[in-house]
PDBQT receptor file of N, H, CA, C and O in Angstrom, charges set to zero:
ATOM      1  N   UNK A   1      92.590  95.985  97.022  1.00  0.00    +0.000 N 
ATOM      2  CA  UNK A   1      93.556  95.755  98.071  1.00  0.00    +0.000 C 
ATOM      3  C   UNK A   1      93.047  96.280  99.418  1.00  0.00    +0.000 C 
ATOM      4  O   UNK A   1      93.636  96.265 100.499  1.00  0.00    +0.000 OA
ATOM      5  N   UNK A   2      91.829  96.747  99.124  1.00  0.00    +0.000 N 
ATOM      6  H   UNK A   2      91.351  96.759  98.246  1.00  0.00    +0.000 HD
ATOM      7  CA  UNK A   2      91.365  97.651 100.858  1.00  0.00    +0.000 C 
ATOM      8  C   UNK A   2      91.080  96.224 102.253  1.00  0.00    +0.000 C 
ATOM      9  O   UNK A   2      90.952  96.329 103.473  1.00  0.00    +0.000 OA
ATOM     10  N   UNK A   3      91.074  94.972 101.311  1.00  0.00    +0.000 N 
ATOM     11  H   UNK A   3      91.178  94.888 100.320  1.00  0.00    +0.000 HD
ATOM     12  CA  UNK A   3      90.272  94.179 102.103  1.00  0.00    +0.000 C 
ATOM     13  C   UNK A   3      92.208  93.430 103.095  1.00  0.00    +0.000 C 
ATOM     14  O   UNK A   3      92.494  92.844 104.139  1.00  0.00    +0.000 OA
ATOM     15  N   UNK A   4      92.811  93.880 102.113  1.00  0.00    +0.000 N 
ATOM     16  H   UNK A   4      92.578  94.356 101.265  1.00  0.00    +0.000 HD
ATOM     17  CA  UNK A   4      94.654  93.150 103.072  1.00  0.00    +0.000 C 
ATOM     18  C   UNK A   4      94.779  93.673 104.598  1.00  0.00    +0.000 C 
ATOM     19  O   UNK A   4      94.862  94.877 104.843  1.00  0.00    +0.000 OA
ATOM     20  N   UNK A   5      94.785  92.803 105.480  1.00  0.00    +0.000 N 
ATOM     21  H   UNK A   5      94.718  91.825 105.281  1.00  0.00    +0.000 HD
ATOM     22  CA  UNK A   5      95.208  92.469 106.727  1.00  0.00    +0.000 C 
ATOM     23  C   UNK A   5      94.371  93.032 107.525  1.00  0.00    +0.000 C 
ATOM     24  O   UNK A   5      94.549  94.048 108.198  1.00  0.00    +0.000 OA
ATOM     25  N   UNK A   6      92.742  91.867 107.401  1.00  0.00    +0.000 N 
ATOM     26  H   UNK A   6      92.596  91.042 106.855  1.00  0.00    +0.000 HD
ATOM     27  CA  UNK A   6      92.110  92.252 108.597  1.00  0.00    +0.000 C 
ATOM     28  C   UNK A   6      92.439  91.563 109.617  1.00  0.00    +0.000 C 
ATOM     29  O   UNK A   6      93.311  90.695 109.580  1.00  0.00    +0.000 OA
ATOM     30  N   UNK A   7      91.644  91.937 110.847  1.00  0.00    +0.000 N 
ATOM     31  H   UNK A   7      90.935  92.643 110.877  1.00  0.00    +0.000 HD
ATOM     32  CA  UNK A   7      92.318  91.275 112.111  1.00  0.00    +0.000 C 
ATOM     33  C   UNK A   7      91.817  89.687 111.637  1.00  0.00    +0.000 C 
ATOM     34  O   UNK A   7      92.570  88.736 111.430  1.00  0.00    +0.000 OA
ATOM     35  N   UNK A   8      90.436  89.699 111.539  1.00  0.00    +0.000 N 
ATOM     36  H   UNK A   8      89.824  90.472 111.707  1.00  0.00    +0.000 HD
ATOM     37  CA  UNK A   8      89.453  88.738 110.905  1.00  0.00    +0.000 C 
ATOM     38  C   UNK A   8      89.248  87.991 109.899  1.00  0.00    +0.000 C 
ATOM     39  O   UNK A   8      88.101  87.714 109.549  1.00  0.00    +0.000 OA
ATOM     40  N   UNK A   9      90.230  87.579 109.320  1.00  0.00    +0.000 N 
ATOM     41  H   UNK A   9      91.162  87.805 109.604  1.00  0.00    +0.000 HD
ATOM     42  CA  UNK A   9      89.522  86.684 107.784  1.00  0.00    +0.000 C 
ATOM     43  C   UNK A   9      88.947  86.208 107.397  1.00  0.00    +0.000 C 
ATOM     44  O   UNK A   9      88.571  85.061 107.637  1.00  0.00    +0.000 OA
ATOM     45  N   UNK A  10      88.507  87.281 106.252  1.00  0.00    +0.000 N 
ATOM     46  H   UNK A  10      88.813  88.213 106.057  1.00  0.00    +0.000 HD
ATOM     47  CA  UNK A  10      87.781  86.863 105.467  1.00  0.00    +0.000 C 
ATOM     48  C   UNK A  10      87.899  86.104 103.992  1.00  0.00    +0.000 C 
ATOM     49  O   UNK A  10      89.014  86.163 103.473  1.00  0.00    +0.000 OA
ATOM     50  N   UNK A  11      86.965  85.470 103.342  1.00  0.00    +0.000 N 
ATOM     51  H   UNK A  11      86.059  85.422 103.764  1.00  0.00    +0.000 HD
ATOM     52  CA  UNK A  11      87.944  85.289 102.176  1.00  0.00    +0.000 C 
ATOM     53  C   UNK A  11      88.523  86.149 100.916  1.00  0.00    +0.000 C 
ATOM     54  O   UNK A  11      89.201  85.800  99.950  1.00  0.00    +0.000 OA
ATOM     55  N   UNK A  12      87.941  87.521 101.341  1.00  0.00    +0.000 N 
ATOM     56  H   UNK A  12      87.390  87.805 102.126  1.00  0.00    +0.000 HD
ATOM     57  CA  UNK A  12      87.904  88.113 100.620  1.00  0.00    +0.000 C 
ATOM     58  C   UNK A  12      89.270  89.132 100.985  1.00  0.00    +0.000 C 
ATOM     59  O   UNK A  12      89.477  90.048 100.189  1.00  0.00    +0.000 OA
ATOM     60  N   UNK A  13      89.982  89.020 101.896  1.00  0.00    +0.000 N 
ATOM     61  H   UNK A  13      89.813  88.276 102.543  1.00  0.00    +0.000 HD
ATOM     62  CA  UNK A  13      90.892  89.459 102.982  1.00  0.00    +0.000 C 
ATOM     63  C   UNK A  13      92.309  88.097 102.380  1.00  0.00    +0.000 C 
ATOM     64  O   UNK A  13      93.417  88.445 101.971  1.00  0.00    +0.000 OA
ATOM     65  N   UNK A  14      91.970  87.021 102.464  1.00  0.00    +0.000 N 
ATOM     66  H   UNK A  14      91.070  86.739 102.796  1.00  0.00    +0.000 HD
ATOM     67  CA  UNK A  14      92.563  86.186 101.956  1.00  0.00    +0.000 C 
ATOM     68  C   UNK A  14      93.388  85.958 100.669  1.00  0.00    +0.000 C 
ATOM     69  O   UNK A  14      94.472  85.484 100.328  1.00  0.00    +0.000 OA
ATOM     70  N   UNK A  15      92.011  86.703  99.999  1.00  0.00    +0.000 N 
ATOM     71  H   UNK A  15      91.131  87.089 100.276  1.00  0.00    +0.000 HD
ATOM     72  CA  UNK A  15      92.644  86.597  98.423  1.00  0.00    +0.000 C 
ATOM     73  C   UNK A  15      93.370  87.694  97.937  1.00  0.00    +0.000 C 
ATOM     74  O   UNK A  15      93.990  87.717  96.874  1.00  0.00    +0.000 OA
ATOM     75  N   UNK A  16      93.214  89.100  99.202  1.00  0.00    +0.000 N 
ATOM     76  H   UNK A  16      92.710  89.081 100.066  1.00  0.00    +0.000 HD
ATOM     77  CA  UNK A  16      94.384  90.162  98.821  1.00  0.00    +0.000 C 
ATOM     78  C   UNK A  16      95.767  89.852  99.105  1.00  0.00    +0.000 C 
ATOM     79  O   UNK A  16      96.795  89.991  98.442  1.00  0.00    +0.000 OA
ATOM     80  N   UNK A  17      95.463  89.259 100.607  1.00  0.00    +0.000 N 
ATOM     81  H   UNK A  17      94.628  89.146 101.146  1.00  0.00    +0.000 HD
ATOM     82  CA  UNK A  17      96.732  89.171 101.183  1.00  0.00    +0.000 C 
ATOM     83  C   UNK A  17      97.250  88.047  99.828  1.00  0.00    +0.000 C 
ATOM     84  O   UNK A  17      98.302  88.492  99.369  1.00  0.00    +0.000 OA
ATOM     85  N   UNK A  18      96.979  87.247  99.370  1.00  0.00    +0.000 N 
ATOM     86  H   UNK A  18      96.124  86.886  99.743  1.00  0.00    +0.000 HD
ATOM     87  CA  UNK A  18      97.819  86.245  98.795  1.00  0.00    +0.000 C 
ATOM     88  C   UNK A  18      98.121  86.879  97.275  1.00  0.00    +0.000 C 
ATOM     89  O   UNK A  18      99.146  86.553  96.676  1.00  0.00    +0.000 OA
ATOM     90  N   UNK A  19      97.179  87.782  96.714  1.00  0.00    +0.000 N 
ATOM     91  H   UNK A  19      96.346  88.047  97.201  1.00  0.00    +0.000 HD
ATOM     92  CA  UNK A  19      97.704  88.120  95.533  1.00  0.00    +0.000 C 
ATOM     93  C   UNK A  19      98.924  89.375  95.782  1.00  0.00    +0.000 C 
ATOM     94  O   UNK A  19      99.961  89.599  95.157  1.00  0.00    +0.000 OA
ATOM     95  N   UNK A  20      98.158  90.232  97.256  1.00  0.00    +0.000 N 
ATOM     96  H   UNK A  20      97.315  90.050  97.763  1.00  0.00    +0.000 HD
ATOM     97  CA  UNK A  20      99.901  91.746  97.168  1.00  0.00    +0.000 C 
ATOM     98  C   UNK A  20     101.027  90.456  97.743  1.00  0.00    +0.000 C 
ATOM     99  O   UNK A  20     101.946  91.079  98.277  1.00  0.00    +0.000 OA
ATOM    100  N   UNK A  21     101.329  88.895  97.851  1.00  0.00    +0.000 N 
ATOM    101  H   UNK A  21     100.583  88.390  97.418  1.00  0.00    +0.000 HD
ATOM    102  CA  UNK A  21     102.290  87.964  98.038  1.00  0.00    +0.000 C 
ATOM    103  C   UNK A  21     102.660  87.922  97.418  1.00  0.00    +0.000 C 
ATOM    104  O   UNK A  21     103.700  88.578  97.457  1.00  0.00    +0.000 OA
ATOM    105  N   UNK A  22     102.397  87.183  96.090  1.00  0.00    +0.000 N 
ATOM    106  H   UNK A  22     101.552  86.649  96.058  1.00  0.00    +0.000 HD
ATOM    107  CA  UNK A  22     102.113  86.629  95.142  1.00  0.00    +0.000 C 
ATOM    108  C   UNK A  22     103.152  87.225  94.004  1.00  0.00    +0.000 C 
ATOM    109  O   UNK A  22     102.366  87.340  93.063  1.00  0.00    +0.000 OA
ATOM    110  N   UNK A  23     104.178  87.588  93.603  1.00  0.00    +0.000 N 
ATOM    111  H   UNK A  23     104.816  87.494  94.367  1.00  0.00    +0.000 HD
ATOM    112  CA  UNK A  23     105.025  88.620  92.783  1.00  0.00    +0.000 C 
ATOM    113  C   UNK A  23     104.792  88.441  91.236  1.00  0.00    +0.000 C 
ATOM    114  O   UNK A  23     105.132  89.160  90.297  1.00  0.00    +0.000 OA
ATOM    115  N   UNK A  24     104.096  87.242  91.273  1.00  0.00    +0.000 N 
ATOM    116  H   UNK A  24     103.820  86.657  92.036  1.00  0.00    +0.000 HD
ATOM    117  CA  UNK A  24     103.908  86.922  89.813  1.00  0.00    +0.000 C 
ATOM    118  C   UNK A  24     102.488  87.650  89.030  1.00  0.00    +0.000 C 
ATOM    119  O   UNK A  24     102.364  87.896  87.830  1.00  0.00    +0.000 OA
ATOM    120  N   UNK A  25     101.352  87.924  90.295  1.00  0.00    +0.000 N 
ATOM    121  H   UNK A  25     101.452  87.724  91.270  1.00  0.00    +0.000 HD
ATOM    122  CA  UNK A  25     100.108  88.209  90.413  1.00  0.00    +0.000 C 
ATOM    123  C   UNK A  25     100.311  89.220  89.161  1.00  0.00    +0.000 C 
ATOM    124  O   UNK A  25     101.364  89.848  89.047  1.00  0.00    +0.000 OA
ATOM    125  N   UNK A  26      98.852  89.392  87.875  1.00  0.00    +0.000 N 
ATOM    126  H   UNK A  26      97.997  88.881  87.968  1.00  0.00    +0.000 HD
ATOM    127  CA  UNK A  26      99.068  90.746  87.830  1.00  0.00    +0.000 C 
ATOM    128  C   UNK A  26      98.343  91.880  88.287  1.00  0.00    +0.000 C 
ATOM    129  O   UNK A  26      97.223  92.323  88.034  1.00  0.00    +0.000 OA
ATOM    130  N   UNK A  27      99.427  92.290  89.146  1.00  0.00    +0.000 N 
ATOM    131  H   UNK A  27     100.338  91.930  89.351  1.00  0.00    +0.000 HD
ATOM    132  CA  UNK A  27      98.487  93.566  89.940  1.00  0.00    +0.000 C 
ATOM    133  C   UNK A  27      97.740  94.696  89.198  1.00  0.00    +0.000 C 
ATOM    134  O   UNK A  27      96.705  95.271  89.535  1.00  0.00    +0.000 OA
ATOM    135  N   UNK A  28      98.731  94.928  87.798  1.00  0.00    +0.000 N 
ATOM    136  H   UNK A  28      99.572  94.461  87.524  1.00  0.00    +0.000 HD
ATOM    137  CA  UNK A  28      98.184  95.944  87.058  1.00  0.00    +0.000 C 
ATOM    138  C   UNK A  28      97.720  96.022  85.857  1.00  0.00    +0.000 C 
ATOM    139  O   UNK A  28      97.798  96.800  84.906  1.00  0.00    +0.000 OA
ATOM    140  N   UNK A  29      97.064  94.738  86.188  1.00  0.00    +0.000 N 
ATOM    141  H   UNK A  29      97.000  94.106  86.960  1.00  0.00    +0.000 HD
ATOM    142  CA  UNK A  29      95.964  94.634  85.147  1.00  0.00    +0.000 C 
ATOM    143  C   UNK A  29      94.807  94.890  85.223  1.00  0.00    +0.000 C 
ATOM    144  O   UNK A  29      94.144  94.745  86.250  1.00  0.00    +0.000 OA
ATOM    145  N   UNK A  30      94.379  95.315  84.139  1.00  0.00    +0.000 N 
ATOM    146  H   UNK A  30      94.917  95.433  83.305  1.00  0.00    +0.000 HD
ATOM    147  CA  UNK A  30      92.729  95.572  84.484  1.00  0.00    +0.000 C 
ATOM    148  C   UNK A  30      91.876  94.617  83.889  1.00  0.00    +0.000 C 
ATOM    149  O   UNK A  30      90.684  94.548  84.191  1.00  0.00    +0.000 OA
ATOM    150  N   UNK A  31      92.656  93.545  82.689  1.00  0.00    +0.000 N 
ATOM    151  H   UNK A  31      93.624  93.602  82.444  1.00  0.00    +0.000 HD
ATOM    152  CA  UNK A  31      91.494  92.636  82.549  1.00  0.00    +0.000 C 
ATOM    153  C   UNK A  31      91.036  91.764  83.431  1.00  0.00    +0.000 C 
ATOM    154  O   UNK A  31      91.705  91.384  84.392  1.00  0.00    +0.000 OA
ATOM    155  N   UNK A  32      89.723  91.332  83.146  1.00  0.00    +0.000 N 
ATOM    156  H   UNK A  32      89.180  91.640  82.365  1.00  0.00    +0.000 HD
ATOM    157  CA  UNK A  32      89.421  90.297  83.902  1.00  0.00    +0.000 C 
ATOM    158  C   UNK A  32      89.795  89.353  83.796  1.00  0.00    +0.000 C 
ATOM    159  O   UNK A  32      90.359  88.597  84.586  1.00  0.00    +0.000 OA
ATOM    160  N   UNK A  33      89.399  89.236  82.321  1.00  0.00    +0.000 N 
ATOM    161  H   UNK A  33      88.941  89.850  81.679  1.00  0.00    +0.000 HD
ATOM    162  CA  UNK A  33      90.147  87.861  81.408  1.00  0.00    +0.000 C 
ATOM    163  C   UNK A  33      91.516  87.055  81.927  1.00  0.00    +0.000 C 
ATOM    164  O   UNK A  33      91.671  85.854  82.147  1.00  0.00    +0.000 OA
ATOM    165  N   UNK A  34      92.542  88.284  82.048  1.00  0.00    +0.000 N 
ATOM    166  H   UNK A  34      92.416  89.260  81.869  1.00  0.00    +0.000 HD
ATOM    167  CA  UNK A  34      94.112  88.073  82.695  1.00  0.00    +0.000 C 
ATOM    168  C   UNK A  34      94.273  87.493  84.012  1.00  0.00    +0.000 C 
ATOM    169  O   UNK A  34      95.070  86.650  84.423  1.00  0.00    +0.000 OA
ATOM    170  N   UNK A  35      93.116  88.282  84.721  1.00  0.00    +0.000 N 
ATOM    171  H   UNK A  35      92.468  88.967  84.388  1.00  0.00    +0.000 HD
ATOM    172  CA  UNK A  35      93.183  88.038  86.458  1.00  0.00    +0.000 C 
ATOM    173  C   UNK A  35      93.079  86.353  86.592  1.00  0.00    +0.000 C 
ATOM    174  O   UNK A  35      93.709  85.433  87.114  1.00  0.00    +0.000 OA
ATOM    175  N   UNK A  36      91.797  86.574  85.726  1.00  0.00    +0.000 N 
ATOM    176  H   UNK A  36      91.285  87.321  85.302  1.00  0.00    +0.000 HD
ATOM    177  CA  UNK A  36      90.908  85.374  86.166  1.00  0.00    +0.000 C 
ATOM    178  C   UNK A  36      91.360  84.063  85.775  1.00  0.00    +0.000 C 
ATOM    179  O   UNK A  36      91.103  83.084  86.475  1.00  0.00    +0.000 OA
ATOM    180  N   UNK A  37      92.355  83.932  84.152  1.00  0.00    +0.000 N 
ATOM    181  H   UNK A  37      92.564  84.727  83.583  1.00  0.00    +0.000 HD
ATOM    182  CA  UNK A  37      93.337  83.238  84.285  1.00  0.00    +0.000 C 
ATOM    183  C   UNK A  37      94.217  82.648  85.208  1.00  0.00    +0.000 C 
ATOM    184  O   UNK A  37      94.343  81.511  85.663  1.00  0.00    +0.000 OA
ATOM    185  N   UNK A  38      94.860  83.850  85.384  1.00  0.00    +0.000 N 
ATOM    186  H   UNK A  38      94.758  84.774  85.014  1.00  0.00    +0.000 HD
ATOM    187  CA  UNK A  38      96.220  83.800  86.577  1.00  0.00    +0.000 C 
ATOM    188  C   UNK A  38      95.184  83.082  87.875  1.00  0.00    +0.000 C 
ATOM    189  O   UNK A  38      95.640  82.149  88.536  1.00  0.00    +0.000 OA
ATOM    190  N   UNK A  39      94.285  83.425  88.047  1.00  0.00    +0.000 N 
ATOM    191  H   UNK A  39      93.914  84.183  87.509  1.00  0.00    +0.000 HD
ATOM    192  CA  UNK A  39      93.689  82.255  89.348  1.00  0.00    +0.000 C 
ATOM    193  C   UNK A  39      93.502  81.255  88.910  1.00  0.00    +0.000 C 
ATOM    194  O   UNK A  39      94.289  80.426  89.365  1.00  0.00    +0.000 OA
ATOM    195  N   UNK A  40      92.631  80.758  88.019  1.00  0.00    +0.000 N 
ATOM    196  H   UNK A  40      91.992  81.433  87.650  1.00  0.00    +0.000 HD
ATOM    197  CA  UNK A  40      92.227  79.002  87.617  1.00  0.00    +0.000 C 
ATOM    198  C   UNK A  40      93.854  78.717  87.276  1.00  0.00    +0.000 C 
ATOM    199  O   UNK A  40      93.878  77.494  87.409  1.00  0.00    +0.000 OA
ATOM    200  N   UNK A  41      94.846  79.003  87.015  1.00  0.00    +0.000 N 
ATOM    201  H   UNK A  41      94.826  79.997  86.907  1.00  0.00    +0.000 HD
ATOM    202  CA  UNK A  41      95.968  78.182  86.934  1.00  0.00    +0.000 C 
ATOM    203  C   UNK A  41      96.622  78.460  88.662  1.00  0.00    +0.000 C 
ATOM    204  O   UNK A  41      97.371  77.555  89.031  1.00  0.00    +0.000 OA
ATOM    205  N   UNK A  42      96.447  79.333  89.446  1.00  0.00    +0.000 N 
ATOM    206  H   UNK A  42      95.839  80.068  89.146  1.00  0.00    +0.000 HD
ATOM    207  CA  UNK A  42      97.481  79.041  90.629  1.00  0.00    +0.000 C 
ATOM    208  C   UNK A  42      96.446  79.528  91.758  1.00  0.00    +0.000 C 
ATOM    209  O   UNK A  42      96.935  80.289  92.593  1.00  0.00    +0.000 OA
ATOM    210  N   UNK A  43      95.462  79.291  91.867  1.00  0.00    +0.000 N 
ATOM    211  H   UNK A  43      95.064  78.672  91.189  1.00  0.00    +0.000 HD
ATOM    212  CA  UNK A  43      94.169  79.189  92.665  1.00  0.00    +0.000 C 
ATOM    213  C   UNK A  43      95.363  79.017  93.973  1.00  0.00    +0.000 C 
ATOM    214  O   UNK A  43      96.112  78.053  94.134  1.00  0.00    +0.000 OA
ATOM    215  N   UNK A  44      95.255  80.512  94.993  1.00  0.00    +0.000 N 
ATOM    216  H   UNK A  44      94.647  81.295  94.862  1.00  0.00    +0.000 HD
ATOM    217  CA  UNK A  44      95.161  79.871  96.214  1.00  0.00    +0.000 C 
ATOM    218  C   UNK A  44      94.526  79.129  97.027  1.00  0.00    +0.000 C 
ATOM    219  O   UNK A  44      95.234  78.408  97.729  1.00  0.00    +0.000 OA
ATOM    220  N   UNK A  45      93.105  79.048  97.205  1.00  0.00    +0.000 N 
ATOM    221  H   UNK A  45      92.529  79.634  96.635  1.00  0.00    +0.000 HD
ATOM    222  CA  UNK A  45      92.212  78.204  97.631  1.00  0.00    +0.000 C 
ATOM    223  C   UNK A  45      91.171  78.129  96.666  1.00  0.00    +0.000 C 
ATOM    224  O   UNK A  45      91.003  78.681  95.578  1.00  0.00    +0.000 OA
ATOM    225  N   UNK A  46      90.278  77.016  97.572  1.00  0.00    +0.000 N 
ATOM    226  H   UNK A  46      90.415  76.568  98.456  1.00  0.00    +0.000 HD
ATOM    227  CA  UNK A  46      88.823  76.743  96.063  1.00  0.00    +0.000 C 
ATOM    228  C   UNK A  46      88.452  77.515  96.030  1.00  0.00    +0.000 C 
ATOM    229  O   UNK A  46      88.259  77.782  94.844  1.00  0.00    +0.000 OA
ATOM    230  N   UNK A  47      87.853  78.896  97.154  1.00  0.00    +0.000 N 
ATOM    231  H   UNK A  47      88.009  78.679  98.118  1.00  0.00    +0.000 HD
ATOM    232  CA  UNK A  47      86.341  79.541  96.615  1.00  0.00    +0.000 C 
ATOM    233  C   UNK A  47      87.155  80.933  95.941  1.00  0.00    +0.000 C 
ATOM    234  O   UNK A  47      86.732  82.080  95.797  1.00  0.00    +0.000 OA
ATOM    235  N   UNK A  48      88.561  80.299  95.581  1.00  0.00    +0.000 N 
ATOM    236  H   UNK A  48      88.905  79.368  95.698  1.00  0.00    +0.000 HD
ATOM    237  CA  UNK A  48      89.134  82.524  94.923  1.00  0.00    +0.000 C 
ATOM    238  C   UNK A  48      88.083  83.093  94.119  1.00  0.00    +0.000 C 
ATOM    239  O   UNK A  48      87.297  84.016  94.338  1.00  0.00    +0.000 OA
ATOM    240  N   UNK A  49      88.327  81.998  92.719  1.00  0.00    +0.000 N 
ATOM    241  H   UNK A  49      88.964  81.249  92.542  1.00  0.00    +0.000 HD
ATOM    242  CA  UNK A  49      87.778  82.551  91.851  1.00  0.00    +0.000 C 
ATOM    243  C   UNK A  49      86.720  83.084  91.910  1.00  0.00    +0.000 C 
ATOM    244  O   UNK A  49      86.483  84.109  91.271  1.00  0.00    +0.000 OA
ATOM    245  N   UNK A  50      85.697  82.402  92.832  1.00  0.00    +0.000 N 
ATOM    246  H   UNK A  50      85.889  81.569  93.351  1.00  0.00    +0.000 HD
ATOM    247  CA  UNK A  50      84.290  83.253  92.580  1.00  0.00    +0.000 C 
ATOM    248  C   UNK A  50      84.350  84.063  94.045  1.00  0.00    +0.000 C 
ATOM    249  O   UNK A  50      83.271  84.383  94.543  1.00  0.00    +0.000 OA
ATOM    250  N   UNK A  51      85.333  84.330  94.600  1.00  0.00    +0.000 N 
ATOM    251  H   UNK A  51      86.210  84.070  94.196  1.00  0.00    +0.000 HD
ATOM    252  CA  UNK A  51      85.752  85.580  95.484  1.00  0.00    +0.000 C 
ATOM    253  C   UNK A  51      85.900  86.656  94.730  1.00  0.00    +0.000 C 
ATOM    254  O   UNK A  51      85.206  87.619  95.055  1.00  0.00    +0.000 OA
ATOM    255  N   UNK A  52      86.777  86.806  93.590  1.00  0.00    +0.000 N 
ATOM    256  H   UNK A  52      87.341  86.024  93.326  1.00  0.00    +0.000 HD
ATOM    257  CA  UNK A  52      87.426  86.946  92.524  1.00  0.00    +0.000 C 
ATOM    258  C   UNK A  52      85.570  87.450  91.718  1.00  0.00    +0.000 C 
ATOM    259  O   UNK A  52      85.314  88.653  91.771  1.00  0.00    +0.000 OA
ATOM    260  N   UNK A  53      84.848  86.830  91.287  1.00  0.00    +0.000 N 
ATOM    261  H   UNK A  53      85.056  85.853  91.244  1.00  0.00    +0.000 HD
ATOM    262  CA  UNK A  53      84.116  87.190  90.383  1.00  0.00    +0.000 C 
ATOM    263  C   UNK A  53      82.943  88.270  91.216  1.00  0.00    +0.000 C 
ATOM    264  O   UNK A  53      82.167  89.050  90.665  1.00  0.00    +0.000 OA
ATOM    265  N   UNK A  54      83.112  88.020  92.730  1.00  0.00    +0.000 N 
ATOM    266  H   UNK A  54      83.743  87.386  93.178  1.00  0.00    +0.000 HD
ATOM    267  CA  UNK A  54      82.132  88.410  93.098  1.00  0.00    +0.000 C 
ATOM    268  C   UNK A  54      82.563  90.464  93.556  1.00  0.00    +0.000 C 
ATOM    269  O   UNK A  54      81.843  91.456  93.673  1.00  0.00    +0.000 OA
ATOM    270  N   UNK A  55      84.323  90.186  93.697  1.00  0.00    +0.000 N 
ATOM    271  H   UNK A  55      84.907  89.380  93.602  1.00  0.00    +0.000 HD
ATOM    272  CA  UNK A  55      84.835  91.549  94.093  1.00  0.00    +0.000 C 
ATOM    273  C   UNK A  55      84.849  92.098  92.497  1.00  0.00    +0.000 C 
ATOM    274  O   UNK A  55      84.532  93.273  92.683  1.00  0.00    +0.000 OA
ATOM    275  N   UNK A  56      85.008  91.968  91.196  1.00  0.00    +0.000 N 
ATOM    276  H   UNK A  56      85.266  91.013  91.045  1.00  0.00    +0.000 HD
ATOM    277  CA  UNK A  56      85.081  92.046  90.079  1.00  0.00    +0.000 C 
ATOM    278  C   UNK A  56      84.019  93.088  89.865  1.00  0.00    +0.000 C 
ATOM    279  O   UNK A  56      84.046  94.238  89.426  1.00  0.00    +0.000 OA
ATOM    280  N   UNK A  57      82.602  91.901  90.550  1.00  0.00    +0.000 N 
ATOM    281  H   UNK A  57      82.581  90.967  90.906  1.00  0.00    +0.000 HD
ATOM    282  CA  UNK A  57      81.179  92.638  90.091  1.00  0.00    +0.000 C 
ATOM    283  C   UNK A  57      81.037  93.968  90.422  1.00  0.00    +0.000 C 
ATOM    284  O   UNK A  57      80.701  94.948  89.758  1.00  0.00    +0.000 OA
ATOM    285  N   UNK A  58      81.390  93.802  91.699  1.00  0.00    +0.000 N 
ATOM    286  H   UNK A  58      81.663  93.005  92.239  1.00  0.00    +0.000 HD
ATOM    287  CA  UNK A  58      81.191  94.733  93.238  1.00  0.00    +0.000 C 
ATOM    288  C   UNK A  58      81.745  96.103  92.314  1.00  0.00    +0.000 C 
ATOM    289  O   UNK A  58      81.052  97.083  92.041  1.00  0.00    +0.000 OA
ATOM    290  N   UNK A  59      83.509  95.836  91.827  1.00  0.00    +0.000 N 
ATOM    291  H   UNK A  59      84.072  95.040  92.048  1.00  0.00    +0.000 HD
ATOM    292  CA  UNK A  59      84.111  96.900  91.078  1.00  0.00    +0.000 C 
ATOM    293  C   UNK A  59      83.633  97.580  90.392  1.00  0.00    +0.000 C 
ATOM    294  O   UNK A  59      83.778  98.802  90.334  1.00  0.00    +0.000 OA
ATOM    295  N   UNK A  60      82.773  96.693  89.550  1.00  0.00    +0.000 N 
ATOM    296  H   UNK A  60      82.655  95.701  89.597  1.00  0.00    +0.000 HD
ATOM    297  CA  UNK A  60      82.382  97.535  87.830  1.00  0.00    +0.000 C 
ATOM    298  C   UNK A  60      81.032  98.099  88.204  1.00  0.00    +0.000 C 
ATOM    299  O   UNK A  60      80.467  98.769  87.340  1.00  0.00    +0.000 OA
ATOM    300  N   UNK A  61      80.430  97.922  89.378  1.00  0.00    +0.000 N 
ATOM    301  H   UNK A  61      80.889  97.377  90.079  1.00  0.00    +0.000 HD
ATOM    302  CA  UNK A  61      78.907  98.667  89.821  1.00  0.00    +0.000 C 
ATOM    303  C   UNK A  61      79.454 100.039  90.493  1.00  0.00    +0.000 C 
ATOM    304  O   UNK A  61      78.842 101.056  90.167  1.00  0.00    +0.000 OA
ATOM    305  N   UNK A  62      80.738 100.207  91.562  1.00  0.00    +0.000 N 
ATOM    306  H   UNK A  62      81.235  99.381  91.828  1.00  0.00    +0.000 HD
ATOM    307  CA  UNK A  62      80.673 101.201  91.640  1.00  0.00    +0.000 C 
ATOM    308  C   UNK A  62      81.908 101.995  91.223  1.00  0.00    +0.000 C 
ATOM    309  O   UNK A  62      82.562 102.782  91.908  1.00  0.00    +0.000 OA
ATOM    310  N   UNK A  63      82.070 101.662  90.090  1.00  0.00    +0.000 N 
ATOM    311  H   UNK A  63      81.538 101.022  89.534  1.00  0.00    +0.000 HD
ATOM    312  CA  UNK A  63      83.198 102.799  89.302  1.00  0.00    +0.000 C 
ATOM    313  C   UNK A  63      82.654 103.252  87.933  1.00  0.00    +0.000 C 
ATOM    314  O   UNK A  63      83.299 104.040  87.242  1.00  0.00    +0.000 OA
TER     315      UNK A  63
């Protein structure tokens, strides 16, 4: 969620703002599996998912 309401959008800015929207999103999930679902069925735009796979990666390298 660090990337919600830059001045600038990005898509990566995009896909926070629309999932902390989103009430159905699950925020507190930790699978991927779940997330990544919930996008290929209600995809805000084309490039989420691999917005989505690429913030995923980013996650699991530095935690």
């Amino acid at each position: 969620m660090r990337y919600r309401g830059l001045k600038q959008p990005t898509d990566e800015s995009r896909l926070a703002d629309w999932m902390f929207e989103d009430h159905d999103f699950p925020k507190h999930s930790a699978s991927y599996d779940e997330i990544s679902r919930y996008l290929e069925w209600n995809v805000p735009f084309v490039e989420a998912v691999q917005v989505f796979d690429k913030l995923w990666d980013d996650y699991l390298v530095n935690s």
